[in-house]
C-alpha positions as CSV (number, residue, x, y, z in Angstrom):
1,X,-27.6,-91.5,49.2
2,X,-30.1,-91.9,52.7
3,X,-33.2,-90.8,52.8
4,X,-32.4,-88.2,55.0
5,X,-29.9,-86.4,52.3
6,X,-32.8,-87.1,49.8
7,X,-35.3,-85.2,51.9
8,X,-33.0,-82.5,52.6
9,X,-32.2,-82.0,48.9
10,X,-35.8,-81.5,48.2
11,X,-36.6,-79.4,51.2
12,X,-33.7,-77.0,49.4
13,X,-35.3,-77.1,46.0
14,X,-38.9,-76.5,47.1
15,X,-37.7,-73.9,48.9
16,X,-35.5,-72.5,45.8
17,X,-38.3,-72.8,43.5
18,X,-40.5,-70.8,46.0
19,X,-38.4,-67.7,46.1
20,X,-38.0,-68.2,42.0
21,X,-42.1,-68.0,41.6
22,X,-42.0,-64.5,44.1
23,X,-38.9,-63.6,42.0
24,X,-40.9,-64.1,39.1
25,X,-44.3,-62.6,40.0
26,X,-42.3,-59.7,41.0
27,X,-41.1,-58.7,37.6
28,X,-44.5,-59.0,36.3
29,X,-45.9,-56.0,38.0
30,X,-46.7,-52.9,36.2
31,X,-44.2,-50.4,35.0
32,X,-46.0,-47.6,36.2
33,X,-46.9,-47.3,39.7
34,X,-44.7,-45.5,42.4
35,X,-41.7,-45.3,39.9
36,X,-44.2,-42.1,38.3
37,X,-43.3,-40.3,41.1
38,X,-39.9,-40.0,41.0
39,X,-39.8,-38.8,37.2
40,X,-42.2,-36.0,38.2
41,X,-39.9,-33.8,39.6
42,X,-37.8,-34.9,37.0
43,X,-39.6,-33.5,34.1
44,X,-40.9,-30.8,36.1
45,X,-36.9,-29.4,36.6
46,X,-36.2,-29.9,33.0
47,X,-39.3,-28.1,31.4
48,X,-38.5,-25.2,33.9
49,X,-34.6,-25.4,32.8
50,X,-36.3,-25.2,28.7
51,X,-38.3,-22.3,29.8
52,X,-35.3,-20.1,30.4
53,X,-33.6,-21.2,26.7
């Protein structure tokens, strides 16, 4: 291989492993954050559905 295919190769993979470290720092966020507002309703239709039992 040129130097020019080597280059190119490694261009790819620093790019790969740059969207593998945001992939990555993604999934260690928190679980609770805006998710929490989408099971509030949630609970809130279900505890008013138990009321009625």
């Amino acid at each position: 291989m040129d130097d020019e295919k080597l280059k190119a190769i490694e261009s790819r993979l620093d790019a790969i492993e740059k969207q593998l470290k945001a992939l990555e720092s993604e999934q260690h966020r928190p679980l609770i954050g805006s998710n929490v507002w989408v099971l509030v309703p949630i609970v809130a239709i279900v505890m008013w559905g138990l009321q009625n039992i």
